[in-house]
N, C-alpha and C positions, 0 to 999 in steps of 0.2 A: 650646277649651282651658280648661282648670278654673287654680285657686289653690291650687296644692300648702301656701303658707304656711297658707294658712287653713285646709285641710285637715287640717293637723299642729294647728293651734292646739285646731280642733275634739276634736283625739283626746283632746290633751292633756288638754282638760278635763274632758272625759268618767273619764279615769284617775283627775284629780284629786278629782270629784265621788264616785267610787267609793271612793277610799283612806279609813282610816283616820283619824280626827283625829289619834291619837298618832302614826302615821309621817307624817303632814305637819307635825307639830310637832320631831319629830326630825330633819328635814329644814330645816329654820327654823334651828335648830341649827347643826344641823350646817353652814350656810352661813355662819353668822352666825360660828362660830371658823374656819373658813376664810378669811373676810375679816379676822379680827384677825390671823390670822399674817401673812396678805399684809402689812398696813399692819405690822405690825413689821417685817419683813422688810424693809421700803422703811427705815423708821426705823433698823435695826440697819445698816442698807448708806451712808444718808447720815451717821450720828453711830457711827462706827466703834468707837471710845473711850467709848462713853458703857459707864454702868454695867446692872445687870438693871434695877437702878429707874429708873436713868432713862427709859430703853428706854420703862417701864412708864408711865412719870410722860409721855415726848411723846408716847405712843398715847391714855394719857388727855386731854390736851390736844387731841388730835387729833379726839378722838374729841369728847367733850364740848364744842366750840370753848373757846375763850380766854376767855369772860367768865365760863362757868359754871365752867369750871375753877380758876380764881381764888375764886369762891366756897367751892365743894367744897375745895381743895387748898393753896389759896396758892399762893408761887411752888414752881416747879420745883427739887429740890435739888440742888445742885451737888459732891457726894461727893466 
């Protein structure tokens, strides 16, 4: 009996040694605002009421954690 996982893992990289820098870069991307909508989404579903900025202001929070957001930002506005 073989290792079908490994076997996939193998293809994969093969694919991925073959691709492209700029469509694995677009692919980076591409995941990368995929995961910002998700986390808004989460955000826009727990603070229902909040405004676009704010929205924008706890993802960057989120995103940055709490102490560098405080650098960059200050506090959170309260519109």
């Amino acid at each position: 009996m073989y290792n079908q996982g490994h076997e996939a893992q193998q293809v994969l990289n093969e694919l991925l040694q073959k691709m492209p820098v700029e469509r694995k870069i677009r692919q980076v991307f591409s995941a990368y605002a995929t995961g910002r909508e998700l986390a808004i989404a989460g955000i826009r579903q727990r603070h229902p009421q909040a405004s676009d900025s704010q929205i924008w202001h706890l993802w960057a929070q989120q995103h940055l954690g709490p102490s560098l957001f405080r650098k960059v930002y200050g506090k959170i506005p309260r519109e």
